[in-house]
C-alpha positions in Angstrom: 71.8 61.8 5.1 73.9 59.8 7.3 73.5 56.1 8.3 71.8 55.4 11.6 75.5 53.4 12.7 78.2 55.5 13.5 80.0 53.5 14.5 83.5 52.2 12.3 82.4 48.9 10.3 84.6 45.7 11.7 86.2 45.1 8.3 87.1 47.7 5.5 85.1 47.3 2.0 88.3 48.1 0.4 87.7 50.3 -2.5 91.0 49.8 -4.2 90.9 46.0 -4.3 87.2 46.1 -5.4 88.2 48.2 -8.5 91.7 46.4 -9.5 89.8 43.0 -8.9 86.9 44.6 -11.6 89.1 45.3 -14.4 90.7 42.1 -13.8 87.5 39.9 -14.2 86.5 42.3 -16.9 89.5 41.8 -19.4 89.7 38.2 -18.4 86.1 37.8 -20.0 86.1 40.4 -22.0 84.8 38.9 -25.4 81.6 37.2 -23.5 80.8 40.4 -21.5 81.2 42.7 -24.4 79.0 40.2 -26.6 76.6 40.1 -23.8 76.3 44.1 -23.2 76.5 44.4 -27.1 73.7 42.2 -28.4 71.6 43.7 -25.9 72.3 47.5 -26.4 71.9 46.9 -30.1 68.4 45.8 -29.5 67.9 48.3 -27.4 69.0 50.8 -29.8 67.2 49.7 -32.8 63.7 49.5 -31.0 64.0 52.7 -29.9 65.5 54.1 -33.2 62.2 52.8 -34.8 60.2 54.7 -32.0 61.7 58.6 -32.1 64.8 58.1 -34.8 68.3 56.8 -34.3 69.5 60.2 -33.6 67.4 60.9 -30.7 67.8 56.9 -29.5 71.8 57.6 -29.4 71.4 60.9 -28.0 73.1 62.8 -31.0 69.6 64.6 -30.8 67.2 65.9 -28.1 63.3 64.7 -27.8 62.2 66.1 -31.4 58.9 68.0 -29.9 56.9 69.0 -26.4 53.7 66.8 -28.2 52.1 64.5 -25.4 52.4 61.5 -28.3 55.9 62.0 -28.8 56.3 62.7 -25.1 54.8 59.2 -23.9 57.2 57.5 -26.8 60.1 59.0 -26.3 59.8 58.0 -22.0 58.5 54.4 -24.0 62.2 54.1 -25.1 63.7 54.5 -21.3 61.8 51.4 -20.3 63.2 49.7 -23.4 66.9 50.2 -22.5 65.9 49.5 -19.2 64.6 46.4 -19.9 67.6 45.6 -22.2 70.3 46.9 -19.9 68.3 44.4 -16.9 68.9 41.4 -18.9 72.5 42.3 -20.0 72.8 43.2 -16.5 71.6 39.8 -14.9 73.7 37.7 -17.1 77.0 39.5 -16.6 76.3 39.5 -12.9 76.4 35.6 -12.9 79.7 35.7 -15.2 81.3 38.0 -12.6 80.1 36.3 -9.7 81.9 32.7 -10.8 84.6 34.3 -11.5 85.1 36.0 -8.6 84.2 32.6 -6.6 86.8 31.1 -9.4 84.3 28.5 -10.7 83.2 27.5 -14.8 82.1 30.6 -16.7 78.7 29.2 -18.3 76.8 31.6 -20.4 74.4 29.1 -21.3 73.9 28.7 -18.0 72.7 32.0 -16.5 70.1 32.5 -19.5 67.3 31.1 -17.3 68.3 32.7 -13.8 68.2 36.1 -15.8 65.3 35.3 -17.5 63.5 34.5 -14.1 65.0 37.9 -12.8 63.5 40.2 -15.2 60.4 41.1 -14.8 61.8 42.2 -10.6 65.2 43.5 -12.0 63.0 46.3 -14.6 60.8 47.3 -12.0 63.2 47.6 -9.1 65.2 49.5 -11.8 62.2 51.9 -12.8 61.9 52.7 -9.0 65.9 53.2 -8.1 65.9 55.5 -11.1 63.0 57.5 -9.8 64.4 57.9 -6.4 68.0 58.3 -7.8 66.6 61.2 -9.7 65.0 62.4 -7.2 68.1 62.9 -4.6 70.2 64.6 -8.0 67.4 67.0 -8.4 67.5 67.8 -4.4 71.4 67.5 -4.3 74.2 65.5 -6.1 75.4 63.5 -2.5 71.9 62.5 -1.7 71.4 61.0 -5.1 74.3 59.3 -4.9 73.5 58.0 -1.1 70.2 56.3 -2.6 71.8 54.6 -5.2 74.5 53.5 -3.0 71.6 52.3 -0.5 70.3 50.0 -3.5 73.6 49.6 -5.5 73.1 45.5 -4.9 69.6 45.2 -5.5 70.5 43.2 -9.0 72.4 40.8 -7.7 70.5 40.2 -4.7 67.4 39.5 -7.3 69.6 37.7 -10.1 71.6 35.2 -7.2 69.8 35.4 -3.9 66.4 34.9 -5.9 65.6 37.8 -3.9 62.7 39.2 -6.3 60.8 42.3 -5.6 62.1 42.1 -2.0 65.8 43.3 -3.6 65.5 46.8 -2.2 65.0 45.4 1.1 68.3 42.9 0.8 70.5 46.0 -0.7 69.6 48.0 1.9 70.4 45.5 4.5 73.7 45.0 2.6 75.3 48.4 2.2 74.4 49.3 5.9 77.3 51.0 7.2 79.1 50.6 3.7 77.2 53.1 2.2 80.2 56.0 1.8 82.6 53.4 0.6 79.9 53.2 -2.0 79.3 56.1 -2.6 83.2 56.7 -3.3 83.0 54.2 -6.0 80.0 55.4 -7.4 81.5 58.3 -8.2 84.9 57.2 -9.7 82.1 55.1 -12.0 80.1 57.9 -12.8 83.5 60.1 -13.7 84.1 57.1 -16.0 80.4 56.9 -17.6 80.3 60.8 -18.3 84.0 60.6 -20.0 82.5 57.2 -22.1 79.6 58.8 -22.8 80.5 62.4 -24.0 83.0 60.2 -26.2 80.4 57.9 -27.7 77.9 61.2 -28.6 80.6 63.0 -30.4 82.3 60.2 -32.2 78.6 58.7 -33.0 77.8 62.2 -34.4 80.9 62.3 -36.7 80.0 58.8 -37.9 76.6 59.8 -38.8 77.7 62.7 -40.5 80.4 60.3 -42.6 79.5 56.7 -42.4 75.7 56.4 -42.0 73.2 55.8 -39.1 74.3 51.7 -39.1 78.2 52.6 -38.6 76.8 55.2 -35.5 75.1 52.5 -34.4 77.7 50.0 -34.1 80.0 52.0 -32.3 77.4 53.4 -30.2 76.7 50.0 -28.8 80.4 48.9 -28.6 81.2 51.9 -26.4 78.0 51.7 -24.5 78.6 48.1 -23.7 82.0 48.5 -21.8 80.1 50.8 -19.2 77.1 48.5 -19.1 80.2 45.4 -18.8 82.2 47.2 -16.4 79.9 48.4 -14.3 78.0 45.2 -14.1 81.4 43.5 -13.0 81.9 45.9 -10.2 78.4 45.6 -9.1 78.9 41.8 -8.6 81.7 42.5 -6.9 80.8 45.3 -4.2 77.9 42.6 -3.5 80.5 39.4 -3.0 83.1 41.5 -1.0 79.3 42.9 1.2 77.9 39.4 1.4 81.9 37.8 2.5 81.6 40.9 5.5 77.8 40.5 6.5 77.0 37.0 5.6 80.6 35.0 6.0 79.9 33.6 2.0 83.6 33.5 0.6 
């Protein structure tokens, strides 16, 4: 897959700055963000513990049985998270977004923006993941091209008001920045897989010795700085993409 431009975009995305600026913003707020990304992965966790068992919900365990039931429940817990991680997602896109533009941080704020955003923001995200999935089961690069194509989809639908037209704006957005993307992508993904392989096997140790509600606690603490981080970088690829395409500094 390439893009349909050839042709050398007129100003660099600049990768580096993007990901300095990200950790920047990120330990700067870091208590909202975290309590943001945690509140909502806890509830995501617990409602889906309730549904197949805590063990399966953290990943310390695979889907129990090949039962249609258990099947249709245990899929029932993706949209959960999804849903959960969309309105962690919008809020922390807002907090990133001032504070990349350098104006008040307002939690209180962004609650109703995000709330607006989130029936558009869990559908886009059921059909990014199914297209995402897609491309990885064709080949790893075209995955990772598709997401790239949509990687501002969120923020398009949490600040532009874009709605169920997001995919649209993204793909607009990333044009000719799609490789840049993609770059980044995968320095994120190398840093989700290393967070996540960490957070199964310490989880696992602390079911073994400190109980299901210990697990869950540090399941969601280390889950939420790769739903905060990630979020931050997202708002970020989509200032720098708006500051080249649309001349919003």
């Amino acid at each position: 897959m390439t893009d349909t431009t050839l042709g050398q975009p007129k100003a660099a995305l600049g990768v580096g700055s993007l990901i300095g600026e990200s950790f920047s913003i990120f330990f700067r707020h870091f208590i909202p963000i975290i309590i943001i990304a945690y509140a909502m992965t806890v509830i995501s966790v617990v409602i889906s513990g309730l549904m197949v068992g805590f063990d399966v919900a953290m990943g310390i365990e695979q889907r129990p049985s090949n039962d249609v039931g258990d099947f249709i429940l245990y899929y029932s817990t993706t949209l959960v998270k999804m849903a959960a991680g969309s309105l962690a997602t919008a809020l922390i896109l807002q907090l990133a977004y001032d504070a990349k533009l350098h104006r008040p941080v307002s939690i209180a704020r962004y609650v109703s923006p995000a709330l607006s955003a989130f029936l558009p923001l869990v559908v886009l995200s059921v059909v990014q993941t199914i297209l995402g999935t897609v491309g990885v089961v064709l080949l790893i690069v075209p995955g990772l091209w598709i997401y790239a194509v949509f990687s501002v989809s969120d923020p398009a639908v949490v600040i532009e008001r874009a709605g169920f037209h997001g995919l649209h704006r993204s793909a607009a957005l990333t044009k000719n920045y799609r490789w840049p993307i993609v770059g980044l992508l995968c320095l994120l993904l190398i840093f989700v897989v290393a967070i996540t392989i960490a957070t199964v096997f310490l989880s696992k140790i602390v079911v073994a010795f400190g109980g299901t509600v210990s697990a869950v606690i540090l399941f969601s603490a280390l889950t939420s700085v790769v739903t905060g981080f990630g979020s931050v970088l997202t708002a970020l690829i989509y200032a720098r993409l708006r500051e080249i395409k649309d001349g919003v500094s």
